[in-house]
C-alpha positions as CSV (number, residue, x, y, z in Angstrom):
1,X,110.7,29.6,-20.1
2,X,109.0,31.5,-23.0
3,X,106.9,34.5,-22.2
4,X,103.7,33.0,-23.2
5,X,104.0,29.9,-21.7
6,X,105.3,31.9,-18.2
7,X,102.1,33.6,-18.0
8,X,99.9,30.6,-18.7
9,X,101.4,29.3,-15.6
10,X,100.9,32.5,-14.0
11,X,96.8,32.7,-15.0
12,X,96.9,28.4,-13.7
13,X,98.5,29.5,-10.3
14,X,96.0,32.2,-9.9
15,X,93.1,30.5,-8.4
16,X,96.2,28.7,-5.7
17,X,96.9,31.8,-4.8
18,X,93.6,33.0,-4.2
19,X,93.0,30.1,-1.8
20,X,96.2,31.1,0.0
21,X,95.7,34.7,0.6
22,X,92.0,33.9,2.0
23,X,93.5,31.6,4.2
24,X,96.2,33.9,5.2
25,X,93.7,37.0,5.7
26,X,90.4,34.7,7.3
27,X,93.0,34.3,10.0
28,X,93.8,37.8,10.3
29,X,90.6,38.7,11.0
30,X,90.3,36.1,13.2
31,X,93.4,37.4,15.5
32,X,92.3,40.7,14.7
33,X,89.4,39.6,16.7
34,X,90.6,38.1,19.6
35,X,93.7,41.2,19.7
36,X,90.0,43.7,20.2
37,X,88.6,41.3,22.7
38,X,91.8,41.2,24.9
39,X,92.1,45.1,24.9
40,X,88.6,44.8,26.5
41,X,90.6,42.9,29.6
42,X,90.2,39.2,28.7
43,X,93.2,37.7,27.9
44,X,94.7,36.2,25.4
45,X,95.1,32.7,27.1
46,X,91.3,33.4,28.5
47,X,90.2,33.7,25.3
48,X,91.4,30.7,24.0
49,X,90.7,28.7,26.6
50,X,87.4,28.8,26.1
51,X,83.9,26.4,26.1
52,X,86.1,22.9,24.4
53,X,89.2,24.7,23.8
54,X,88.8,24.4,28.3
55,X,88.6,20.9,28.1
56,X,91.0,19.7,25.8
57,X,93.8,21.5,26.9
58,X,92.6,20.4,30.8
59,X,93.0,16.8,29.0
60,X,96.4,17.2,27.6
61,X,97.7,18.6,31.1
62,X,95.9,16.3,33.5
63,X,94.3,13.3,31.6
64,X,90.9,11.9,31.9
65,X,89.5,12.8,35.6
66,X,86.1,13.1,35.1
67,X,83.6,10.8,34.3
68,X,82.0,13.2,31.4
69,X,85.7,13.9,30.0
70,X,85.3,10.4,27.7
71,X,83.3,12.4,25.6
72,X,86.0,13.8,23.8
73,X,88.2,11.5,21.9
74,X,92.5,11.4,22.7
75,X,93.4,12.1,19.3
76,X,94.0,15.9,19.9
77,X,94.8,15.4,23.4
78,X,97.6,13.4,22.9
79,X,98.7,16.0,20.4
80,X,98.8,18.9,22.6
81,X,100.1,16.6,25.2
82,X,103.1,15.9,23.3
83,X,103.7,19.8,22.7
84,X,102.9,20.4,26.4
85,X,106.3,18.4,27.1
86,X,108.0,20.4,25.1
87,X,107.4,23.5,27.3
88,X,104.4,24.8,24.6
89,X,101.2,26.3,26.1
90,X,98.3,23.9,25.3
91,X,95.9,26.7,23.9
92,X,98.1,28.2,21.9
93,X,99.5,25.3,20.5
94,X,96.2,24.3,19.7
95,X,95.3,27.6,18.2
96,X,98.5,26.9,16.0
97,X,97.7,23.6,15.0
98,X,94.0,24.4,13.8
99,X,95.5,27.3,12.0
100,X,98.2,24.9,10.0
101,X,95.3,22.3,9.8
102,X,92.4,24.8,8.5
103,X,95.2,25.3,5.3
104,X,95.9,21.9,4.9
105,X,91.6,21.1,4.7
106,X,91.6,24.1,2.3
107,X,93.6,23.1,0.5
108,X,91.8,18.9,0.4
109,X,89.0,21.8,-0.9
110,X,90.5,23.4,-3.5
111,X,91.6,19.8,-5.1
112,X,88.2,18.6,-5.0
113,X,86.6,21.0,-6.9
114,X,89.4,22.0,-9.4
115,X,89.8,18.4,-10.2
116,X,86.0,17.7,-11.5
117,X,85.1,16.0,-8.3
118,X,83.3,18.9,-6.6
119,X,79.8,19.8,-8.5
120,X,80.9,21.5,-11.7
121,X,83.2,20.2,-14.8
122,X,86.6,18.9,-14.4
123,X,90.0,21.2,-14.4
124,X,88.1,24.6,-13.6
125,X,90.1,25.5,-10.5
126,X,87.9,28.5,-9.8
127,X,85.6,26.2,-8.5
128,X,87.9,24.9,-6.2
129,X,88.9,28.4,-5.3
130,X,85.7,29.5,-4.6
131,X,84.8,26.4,-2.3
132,X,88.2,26.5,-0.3
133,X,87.3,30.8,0.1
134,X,84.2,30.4,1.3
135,X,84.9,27.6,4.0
136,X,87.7,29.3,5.4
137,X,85.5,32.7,5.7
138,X,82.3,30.3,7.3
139,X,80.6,32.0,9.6
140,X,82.4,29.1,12.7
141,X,85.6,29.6,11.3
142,X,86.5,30.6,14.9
143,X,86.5,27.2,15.6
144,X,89.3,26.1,13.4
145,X,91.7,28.7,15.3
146,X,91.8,27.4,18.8
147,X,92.4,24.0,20.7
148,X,88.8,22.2,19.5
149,X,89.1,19.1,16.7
150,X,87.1,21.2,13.3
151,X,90.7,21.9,11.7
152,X,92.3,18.3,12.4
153,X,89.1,16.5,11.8
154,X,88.5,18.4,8.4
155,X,92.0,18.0,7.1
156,X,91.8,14.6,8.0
157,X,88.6,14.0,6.3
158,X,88.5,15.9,3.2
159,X,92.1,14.6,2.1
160,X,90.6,11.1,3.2
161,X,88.0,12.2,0.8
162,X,90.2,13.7,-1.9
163,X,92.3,10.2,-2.2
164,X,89.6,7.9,-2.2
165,X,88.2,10.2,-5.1
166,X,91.2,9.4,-7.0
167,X,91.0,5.5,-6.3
168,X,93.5,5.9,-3.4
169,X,91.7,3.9,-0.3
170,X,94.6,2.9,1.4
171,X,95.8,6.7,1.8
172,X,92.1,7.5,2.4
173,X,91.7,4.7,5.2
174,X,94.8,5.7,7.2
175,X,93.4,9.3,7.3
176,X,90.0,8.4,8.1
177,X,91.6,6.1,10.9
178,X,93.4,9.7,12.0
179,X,90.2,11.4,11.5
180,X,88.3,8.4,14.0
181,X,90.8,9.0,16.8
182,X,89.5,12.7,17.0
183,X,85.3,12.4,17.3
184,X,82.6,10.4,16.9
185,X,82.3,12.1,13.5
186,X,84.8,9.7,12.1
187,X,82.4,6.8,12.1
188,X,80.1,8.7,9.9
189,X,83.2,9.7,7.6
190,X,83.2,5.5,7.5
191,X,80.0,4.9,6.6
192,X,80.1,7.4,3.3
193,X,83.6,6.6,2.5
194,X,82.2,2.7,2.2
195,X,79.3,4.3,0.4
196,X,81.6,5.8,-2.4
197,X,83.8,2.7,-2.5
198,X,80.5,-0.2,-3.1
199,X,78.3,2.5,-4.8
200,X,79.8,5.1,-6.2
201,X,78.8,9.0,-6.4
202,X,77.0,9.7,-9.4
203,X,80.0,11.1,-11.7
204,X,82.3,8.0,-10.9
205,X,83.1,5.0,-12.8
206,X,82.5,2.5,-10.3
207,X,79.8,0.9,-11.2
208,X,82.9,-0.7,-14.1
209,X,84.7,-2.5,-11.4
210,X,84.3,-5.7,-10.4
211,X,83.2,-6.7,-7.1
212,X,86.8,-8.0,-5.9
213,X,88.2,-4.3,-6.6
214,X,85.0,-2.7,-4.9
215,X,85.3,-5.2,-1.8
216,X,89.0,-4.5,-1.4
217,X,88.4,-0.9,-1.7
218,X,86.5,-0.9,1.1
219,X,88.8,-3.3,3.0
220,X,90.9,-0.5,3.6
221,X,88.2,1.2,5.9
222,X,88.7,-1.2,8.4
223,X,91.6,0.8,9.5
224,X,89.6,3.6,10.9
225,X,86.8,0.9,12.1
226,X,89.9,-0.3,14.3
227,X,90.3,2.3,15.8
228,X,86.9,3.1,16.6
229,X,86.9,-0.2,18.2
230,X,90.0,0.5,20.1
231,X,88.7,4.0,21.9
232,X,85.3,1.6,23.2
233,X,87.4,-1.0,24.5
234,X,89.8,1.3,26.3
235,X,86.7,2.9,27.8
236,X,85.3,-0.6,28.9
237,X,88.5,-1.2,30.7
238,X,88.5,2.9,32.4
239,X,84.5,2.5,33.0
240,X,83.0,-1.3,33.0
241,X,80.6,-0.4,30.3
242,X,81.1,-0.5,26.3
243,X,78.3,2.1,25.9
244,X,80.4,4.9,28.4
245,X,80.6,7.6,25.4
246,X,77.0,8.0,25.3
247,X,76.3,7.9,28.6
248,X,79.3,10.5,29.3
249,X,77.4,12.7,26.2
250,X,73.6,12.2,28.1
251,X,75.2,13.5,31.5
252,X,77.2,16.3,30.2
253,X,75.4,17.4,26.8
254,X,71.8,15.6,27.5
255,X,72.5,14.1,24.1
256,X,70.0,11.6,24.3
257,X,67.4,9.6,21.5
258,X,64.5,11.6,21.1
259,X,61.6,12.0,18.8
260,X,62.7,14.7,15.6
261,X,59.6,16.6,16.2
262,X,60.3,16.8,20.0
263,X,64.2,17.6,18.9
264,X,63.1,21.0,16.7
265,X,60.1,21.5,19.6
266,X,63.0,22.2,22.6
267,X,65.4,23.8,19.9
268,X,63.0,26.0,18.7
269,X,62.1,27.0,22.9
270,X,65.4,27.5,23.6
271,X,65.8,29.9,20.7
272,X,63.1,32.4,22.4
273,X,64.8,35.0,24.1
274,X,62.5,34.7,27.5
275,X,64.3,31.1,27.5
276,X,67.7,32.6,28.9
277,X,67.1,35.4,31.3
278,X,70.1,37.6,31.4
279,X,71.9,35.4,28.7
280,X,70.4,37.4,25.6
281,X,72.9,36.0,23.4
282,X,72.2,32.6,23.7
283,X,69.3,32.1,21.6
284,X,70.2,33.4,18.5
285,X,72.8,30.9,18.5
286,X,70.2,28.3,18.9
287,X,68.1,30.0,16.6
288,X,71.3,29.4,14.2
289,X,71.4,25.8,15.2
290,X,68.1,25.4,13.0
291,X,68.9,27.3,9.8
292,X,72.3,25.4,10.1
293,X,70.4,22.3,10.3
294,X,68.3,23.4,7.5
295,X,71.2,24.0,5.1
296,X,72.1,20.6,6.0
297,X,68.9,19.2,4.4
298,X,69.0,21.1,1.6
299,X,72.7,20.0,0.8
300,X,71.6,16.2,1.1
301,X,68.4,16.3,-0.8
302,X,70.7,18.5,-3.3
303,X,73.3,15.7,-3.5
304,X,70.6,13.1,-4.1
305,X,68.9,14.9,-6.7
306,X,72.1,15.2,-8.4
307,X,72.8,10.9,-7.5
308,X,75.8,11.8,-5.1
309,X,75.0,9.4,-3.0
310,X,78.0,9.2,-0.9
311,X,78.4,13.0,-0.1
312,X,74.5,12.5,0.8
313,X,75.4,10.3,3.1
314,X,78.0,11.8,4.6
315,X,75.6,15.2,5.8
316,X,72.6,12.3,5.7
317,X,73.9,10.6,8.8
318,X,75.2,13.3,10.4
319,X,72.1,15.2,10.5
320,X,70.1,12.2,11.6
321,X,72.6,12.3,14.5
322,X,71.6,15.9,15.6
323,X,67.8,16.0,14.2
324,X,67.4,13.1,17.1
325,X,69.1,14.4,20.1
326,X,67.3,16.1,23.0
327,X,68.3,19.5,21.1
328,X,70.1,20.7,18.1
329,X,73.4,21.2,19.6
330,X,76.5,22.2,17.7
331,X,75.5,21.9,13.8
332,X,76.6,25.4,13.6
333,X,79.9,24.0,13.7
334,X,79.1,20.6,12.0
335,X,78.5,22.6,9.0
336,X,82.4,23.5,8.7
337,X,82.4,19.3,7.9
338,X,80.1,19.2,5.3
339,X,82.1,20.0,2.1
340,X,79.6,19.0,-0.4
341,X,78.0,22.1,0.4
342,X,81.0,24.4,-0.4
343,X,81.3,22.3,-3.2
344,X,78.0,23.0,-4.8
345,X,78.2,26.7,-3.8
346,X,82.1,26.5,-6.1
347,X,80.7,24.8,-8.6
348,X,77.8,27.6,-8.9
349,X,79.4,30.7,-8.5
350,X,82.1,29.5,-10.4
351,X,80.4,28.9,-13.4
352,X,81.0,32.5,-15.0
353,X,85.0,32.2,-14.4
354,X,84.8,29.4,-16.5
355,X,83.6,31.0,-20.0
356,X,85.4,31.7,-22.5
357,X,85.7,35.6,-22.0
358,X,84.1,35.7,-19.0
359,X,81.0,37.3,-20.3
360,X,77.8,37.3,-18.2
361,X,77.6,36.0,-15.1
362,X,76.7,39.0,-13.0
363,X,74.3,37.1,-10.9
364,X,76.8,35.1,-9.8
365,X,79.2,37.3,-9.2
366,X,77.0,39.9,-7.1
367,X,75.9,36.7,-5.3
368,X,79.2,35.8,-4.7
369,X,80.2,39.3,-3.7
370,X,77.6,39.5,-1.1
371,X,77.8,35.8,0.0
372,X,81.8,37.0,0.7
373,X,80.7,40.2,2.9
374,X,77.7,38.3,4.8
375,X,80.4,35.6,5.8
376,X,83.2,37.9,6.7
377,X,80.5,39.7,8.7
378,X,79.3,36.4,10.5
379,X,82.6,35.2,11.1
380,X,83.7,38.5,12.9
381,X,80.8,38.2,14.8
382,X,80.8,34.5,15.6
383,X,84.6,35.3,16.9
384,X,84.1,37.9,19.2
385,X,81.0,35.4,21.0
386,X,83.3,32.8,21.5
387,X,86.5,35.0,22.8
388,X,84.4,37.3,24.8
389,X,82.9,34.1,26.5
390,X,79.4,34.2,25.5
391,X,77.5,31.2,23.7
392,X,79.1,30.2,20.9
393,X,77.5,27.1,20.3
């Protein structure tokens, strides 16, 4: 290989390489975490047993025994199930999965916005770089290192994402059918999937094919509607009642229909410090729980400003899910699902990678820069609450 040509590949596999050595160090820092939290005497296997992490691993050992424990989907029991019987500790080999699976969803990522489908032009794999950095340094990242269904789910989804993109919907049905086996949020993964294979997203070509292609396109979503369909009729057999997830979710969660003024009304008491006595810690997170659900508005009006309808969707449906619960619960970590947003934030701070010379761009780089250290700082954070055992949402 000529010189020349050797380092054009070198400057192409730059960007890869980036995405890599964030993964490699986002999970350093997150052991580094948990290595400082177990020399304050909690241990390791403590640690990452902790709030879901308890639950799923109590499933894969034991099974369904309670009548609250349908909540949770078998996909990721019946993982760790199978490594239990090989003699592997369910927590870690859950922490080891979500770290192979957070790469894998990085990497979904890094192909979305290098290839043109993220928010910026096509082939600028900074963009892609950028995207898959700053997801793997979120401020939850925590929960893609232990025994909970954010690493499966996302590498599931964004690769079902990233083949669909490229006209692949049989590839993108049988991993949203693997993404449905793992949580509810599966069916909304359906609903913009069909959204981008009838409609389009603004920058596709779609709106070219005839209805035949379009309808057989979306054919292949009836995979993961199967299996949807086969998790309520199992639960009809264990409980009598086709409606047992969301009545498991009201007595465990109180997840339950309410008004979306009433929803921000008990979010925004429970975020008041007086609302926790001797729990100080618990309100910020709910405090959190709003901004995250305002970044998720933002990110939807911002994808149908820009006529990206299905990615709207996807964070659409999701927050209409949360913004009518009894409370917002867990959107901090529903934002680690929304990849439009990472996208958009690529495609932006990107842009002065992707000049010829690389003049200019300051702004975007400082923003970057600090964007980088506020995340780092917020995922450290976010870590040690969940490790030490306090509320980490």
């Amino acid at each position: 290989m000529s010189r020349p040509r050797s380092r054009a590949v070198a400057r192409a596999a730059q960007p890869a390489l980036a995405v890599a050595i964030t993964w490699a160090a986002s999970r350093l820092l997150l052991v580094g975490v948990l290595v400082w939290v177990a020399a304050g005497n909690r241990p390791v296997r403590e640690a990452l047993r902790g709030w879901d992490a308890a639950i799923y691993t109590r499933l894969a050992e034991h099974g369904y025994t309670k009548d609250t424990d349908v909540a949770f989907f078998p996909g990721l029991p019946l993982v760790l199930r199978g490594l239990h019987a090989l003699g592997a500790d369910t927590a870690l080999a859950g922490a080891l999965l979500s770290f192979l699976c957070c790469g894998l969803a990085a990497w979904a990522l890094y192909r979305l916005g290098s290839r043109g489908w993220g928010f910026g032009p096509a082939s600028q794999p900074a963009t892609g770089a950028i995207a898959a950095g700053l997801w793997l340094l979120a401020p939850t990242t925590v929960f893609t290192s232990v025994a909970y269904t954010e690493a499966p789910f996302c590498a599931a989804a964004f690769w079902a994402w990233e083949r669909a993109r490229d006209k692949h919907f049989a590839q993108a049905g049988v991993l949203a059918a693997l993404a449905c086996s793992l949580r509810i949020s599966g069916l909304f993964l359906v609903v913009a999937l069909l959204v981008l294979a009838l409609i389009g997203n603004g920058d596709d070509e779609v709106w070219r094919d005839d209805w035949s292609i379009r309808l057989r396109d979306a054919a292949w979503l009836l995979l993961p509607l199967a299996v949807l369909g086969a998790y309520a009729w199992w639960l009809h057999g264990l409980t009598g009642s086709w409606t047992a997830w969301l009545q498991a979710q009201q007595a465990g969660w109180g997840r339950r229909f309410t008004h979306p003024k009433d929803a921000l009304l008990h979010t925004w008491r429970a975020a008041q410090p007086e609302s926790w006595p001797g729990r100080r810690l618990v309100a910020p997170v709910f405090f959190a729980e709003i901004v995250a659900m305002a970044v998720g508005l933002v990110t939807t009006l911002a994808c149908l400003l820009r006529k990206r309808w299905a990615e709207a969707a996807w964070v659409g449906v999701q927050l209409a899910a949360f913004g009518t619960s009894y409370w917002y619960m867990s959107v901090n970590r529903a934002v680690l699902l929304w990849f439009p947003l990472f996208l958009m934030l690529g495609a932006v701070l990107g842009r002065p990678f992707h000049r010829r010379g690389r003049r200019g761009g300051e702004l975007e780089t400082l923003t970057l820069g600090v964007l980088g250290t506020l995340s780092v700082i917020l995922a450290a954070t976010w870590a040690w609450l969940y490790y030490s055992g306090q509320w980490a949402s």
